[in-house]
RODO-2510 file (C-alpha; in nm, 4 decimals, decimal comma):
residues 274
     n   res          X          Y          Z
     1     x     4,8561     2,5590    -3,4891
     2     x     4,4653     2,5742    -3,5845
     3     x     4,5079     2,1626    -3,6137
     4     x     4,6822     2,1187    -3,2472
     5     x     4,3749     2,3876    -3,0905
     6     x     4,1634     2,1234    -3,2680
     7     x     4,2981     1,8549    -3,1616
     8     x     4,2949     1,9831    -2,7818
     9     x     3,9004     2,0547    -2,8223
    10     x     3,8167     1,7145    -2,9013
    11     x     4,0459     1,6078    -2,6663
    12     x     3,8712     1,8253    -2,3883
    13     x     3,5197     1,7730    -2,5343
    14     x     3,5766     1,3745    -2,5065
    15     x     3,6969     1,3870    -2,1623
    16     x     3,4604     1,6165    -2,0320
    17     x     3,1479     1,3904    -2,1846
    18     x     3,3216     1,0743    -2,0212
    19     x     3,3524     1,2045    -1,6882
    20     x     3,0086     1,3016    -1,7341
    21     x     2,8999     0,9979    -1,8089
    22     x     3,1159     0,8198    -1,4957
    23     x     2,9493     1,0576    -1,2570
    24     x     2,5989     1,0064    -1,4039
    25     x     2,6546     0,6028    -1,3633
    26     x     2,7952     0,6844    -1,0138
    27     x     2,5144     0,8930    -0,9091
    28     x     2,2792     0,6499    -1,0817
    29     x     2,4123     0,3453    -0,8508
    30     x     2,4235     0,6110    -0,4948
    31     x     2,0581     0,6554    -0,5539
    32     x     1,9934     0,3007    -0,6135
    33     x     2,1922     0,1771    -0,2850
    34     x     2,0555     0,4448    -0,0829
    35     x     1,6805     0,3354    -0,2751
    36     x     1,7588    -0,0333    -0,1819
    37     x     1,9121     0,1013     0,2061
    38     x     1,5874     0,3121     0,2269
    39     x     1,4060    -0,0533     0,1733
    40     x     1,5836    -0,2514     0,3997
    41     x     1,5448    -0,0291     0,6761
    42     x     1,2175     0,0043     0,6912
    43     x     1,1892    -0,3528     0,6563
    44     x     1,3944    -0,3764     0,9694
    45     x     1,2072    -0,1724     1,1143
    46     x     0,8868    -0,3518     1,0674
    47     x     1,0087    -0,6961     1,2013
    48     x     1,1500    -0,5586     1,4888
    49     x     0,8398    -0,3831     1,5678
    50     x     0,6215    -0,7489     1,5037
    51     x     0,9212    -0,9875     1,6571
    52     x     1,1146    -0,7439     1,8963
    53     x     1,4265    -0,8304     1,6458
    54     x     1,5230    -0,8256     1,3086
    55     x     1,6186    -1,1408     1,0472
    56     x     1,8428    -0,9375     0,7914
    57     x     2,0944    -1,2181     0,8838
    58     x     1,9086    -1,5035     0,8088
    59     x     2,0034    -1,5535     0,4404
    60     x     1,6338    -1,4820     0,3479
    61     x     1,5992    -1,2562     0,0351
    62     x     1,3860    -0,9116     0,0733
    63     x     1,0817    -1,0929    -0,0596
    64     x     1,0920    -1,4004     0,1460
    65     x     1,1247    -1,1895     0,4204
    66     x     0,8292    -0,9593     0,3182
    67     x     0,6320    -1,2852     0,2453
    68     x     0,7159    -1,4048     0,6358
    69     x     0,5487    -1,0384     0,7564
    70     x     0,2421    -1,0658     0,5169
    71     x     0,1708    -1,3867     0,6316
    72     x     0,2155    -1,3177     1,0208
    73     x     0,0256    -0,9828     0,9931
    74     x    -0,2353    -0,9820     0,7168
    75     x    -0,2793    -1,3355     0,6772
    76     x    -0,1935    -1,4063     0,3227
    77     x     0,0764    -1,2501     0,0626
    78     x    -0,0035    -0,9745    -0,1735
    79     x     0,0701    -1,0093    -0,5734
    80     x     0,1704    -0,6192    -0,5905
    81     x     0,5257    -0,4597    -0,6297
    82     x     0,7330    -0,5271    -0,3206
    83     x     0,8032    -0,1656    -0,2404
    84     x     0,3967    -0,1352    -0,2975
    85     x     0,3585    -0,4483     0,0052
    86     x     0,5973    -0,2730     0,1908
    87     x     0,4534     0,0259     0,2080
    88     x     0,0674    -0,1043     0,2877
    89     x     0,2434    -0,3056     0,5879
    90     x     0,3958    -0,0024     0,6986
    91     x     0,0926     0,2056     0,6651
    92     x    -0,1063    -0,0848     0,8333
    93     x     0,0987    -0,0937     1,1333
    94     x     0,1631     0,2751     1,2023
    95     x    -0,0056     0,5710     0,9695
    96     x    -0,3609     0,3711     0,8628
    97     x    -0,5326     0,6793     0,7598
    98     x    -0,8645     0,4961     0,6635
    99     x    -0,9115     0,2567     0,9772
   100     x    -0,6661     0,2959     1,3075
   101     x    -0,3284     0,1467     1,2849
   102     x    -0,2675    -0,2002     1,4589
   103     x    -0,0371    -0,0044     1,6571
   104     x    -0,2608     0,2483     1,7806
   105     x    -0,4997    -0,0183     1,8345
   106     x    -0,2921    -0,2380     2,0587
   107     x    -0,2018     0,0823     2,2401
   108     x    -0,5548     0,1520     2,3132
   109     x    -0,6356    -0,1571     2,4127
   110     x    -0,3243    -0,2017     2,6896
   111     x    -0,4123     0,1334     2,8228
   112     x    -0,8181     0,0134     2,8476
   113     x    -0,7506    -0,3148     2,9704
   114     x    -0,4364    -0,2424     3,2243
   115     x    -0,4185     0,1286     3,2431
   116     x    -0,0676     0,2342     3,3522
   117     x     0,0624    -0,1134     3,2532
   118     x     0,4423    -0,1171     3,0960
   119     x     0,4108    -0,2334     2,7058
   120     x     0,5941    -0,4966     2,5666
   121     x     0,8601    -0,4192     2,2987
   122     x     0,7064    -0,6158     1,9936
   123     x     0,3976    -0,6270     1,9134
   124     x     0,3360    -1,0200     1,8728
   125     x     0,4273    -1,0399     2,2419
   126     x     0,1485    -0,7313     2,3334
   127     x    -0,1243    -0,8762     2,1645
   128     x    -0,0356    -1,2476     2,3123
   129     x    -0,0529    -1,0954     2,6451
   130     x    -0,3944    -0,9595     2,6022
   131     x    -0,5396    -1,3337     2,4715
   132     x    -0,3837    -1,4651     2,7392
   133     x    -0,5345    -1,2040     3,0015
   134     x    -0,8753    -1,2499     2,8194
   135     x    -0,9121    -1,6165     2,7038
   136     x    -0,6444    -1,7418     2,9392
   137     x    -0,4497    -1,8426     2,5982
   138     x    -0,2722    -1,7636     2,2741
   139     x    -0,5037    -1,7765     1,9670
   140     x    -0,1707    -1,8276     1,7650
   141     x    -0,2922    -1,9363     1,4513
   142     x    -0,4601    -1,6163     1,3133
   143     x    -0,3177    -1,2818     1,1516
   144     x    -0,2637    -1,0777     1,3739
   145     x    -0,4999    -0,8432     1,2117
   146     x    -0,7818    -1,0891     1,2960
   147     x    -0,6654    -1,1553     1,6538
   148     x    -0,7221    -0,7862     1,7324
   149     x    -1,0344    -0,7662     1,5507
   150     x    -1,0824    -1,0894     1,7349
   151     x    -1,0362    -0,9108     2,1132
   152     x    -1,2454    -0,6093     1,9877
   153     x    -1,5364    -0,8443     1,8727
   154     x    -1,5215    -0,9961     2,2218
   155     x    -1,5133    -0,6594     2,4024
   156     x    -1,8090    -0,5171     2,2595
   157     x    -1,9656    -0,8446     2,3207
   158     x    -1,8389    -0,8954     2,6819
   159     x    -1,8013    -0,5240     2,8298
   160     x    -2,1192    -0,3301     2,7390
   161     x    -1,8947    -0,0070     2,8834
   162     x    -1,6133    -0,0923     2,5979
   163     x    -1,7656     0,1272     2,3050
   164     x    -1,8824     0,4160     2,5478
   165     x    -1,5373     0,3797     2,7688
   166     x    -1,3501     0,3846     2,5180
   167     x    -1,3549     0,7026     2,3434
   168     x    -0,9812     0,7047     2,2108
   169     x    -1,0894     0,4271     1,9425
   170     x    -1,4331     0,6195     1,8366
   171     x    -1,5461     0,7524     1,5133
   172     x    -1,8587     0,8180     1,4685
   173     x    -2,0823     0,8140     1,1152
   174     x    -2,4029     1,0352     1,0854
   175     x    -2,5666     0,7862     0,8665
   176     x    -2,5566     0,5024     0,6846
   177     x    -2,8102     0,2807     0,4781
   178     x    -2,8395    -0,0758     0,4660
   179     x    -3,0633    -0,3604     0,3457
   180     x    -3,1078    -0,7438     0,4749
   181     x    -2,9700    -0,9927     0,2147
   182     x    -3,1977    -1,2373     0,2873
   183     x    -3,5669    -1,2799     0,4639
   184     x    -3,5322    -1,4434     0,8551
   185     x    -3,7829    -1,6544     0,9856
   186     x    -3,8293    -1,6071     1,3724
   187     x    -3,5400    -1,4412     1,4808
   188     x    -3,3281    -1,6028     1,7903
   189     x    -3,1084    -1,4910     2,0773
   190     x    -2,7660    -1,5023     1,9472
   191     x    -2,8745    -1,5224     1,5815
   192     x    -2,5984    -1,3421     1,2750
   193     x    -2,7859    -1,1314     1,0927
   194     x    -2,6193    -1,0125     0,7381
   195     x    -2,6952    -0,6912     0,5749
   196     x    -2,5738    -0,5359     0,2532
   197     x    -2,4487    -0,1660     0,2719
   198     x    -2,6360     0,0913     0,0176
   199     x    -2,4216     0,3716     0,0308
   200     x    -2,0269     0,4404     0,0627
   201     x    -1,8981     0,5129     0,3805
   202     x    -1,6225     0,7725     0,2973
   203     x    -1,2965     0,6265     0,4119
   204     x    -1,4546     0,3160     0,5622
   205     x    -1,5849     0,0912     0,2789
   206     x    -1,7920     0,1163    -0,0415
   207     x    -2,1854     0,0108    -0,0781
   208     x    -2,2342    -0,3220    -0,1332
   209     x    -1,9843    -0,4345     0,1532
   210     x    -2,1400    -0,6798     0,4048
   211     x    -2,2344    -0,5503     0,7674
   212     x    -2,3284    -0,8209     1,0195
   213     x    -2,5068    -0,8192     1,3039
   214     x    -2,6521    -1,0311     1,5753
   215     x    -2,9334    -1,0735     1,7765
   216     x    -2,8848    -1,0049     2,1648
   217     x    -3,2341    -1,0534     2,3259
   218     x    -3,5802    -1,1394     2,1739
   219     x    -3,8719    -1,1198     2,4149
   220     x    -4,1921    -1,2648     2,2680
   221     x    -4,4698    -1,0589     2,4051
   222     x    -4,8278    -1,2335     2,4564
   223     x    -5,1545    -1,2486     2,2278
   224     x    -5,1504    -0,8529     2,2222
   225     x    -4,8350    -0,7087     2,2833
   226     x    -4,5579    -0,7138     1,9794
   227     x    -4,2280    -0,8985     2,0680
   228     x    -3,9096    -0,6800     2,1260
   229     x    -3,5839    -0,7551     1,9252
   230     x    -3,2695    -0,5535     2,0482
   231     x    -3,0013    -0,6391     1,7246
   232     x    -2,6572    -0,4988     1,7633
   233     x    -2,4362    -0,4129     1,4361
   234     x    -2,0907    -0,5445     1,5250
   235     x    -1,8547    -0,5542     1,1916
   236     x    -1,8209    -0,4550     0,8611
   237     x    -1,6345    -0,6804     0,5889
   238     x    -1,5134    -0,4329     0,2900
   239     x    -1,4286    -0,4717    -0,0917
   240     x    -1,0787    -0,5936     0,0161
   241     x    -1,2218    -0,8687     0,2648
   242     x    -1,0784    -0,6200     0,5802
   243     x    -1,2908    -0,6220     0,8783
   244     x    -1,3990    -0,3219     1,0500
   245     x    -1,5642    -0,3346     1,4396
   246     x    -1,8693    -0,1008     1,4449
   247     x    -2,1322    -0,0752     1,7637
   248     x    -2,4849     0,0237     1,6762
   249     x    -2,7517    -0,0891     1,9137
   250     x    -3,0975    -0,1362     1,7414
   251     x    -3,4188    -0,2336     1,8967
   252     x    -3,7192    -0,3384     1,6797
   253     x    -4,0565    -0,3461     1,8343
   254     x    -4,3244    -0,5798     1,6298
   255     x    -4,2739    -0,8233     1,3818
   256     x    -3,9249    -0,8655     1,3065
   257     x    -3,9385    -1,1685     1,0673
   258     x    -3,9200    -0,9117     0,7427
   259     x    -3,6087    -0,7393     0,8913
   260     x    -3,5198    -0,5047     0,7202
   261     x    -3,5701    -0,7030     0,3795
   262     x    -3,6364    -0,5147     0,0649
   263     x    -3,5903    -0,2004     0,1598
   264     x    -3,3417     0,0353     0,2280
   265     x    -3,3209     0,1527     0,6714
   266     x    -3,1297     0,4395     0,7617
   267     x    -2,8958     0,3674     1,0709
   268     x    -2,8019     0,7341     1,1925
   269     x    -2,5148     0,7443     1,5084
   270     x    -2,3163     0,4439     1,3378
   271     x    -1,9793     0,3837     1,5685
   272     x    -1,6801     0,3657     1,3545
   273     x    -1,4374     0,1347     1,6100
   274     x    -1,1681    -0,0080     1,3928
***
């Protein structure tokens, strides 16, 4: 009798630790479909929002299909864990914490260039229409990254009312220090002007990114009267090689050969545009 109870335990026991073990393997493969559903979703989602449709029936693995994004939106593919480029694409297009989302950017622009205008559905197609409405044609063989930095570079250029009009893309920095890389000789109309930046700029970029600017007028004044420079701060290239648009109008009265050279110039009122 003791032997058969015995018997029956083990029995039990065993069955009990198998069925365990089935429902731990089970569980273990749910979570890794729903993982690798959770990834191809927002994949999907990602490619409909660049192409205004999805490839998932192409025959194109995960990877070759995140390599096809990469390319199209930041240029060049990333080295990281998939899940890891996934995620900064993601980010990039719709929750950019540190700089404003391409999305948000391509918004702002529509509304500031057509007002009530009805958007696109994919985003390729939005920012085509805006080269075309500005250049009168497709500058098709850039990121799209740079071909929205691209439009913004040519705003602030263009429209002197862009950085004040539009106050949905502005962020504005107390102050910031920077320092010219190089000497200038006599400084030009039109001129690029490259600066180093001293100090971190929380969020933005770390010291010892490059800010560039450019010369917009130079009037030489006569035997006694200095020359005016008026220099305008348009970008700043960060640690990762991203460009951010910036506005800072700065006008120099006097020599302006030494620009800034040696020595570190506070810029207070810096504005942050994306």
């Amino acid at each position: 009798m003791i032997k058969t109870l015995l018997l029956l335990t083990i029995i039990i026991f065993s069955f009990n630790s198998y069925s365990e073990s089935i429902n731990s393997k089970q569980q273990g493969q749910l979570r890794a479909e729903q993982g690798a559903n959770t990834k191809f979703i927002g994949l999907r989602q990602i490619e409909e929002v660049i192409f205004g449709f999805n490839i998932e029936n192409s025959g194109r693995s995960f990877e070759d299909r995140l390599s096809i994004l990469e390319k199209r939106i930041v240029g060049n593919t990333s080295n990281d864990n998939i899940l890891v480029r996934q995620r900064k694409l993601y980010d990039l297009i719709f929750l950019d914490g540190s700089y404003y989302s391409i999305m948000t950017k391509t918004d702002n622009l529509e509304d500031y260039l057509f007002q009530n205008r009805t958007k696109e559905k994919d985003l390729l197609t939005r920012v085509e229409t805006i080269e075309e409405y500005l250049f009168g044609d497709r500058l098709g063989s850039e990121a799209i990254v740079d071909r929205v930095h691209h439009i913004y570079d040519y705003l602030l250029l263009k429209d002197s009312n862009f950085a004040v009009a539009a106050q949905f893309l502005q962020k504005t920095v107390g102050i910031i220090e920077i320092k010219a890389v190089r000497t200038y000789g006599s400084l030009f109309e039109g001129q690029t002007l490259e600066f180093n930046l001293e100090k971190d700029i929380e969020g933005v970029a770390r010291a010892g990114s490059l800010v560039i600017g450019q010369v917009i007028s130079r009037e030489k004044g006569g035997l006694l009267k200095d020359e005016k420079v008026v220099i305008v701060l348009r970008k700043i290239i960060n640690e990762e090689r991203r460009e951010i648009s910036i506005y800072k109008k700065i006008e120099i009265t006097g020599n302006a050969s030494k620009l800034f050279f040696g020595k570190n110039v506070r810029i207070d009122e810096l504005l942050i545009i994306g």
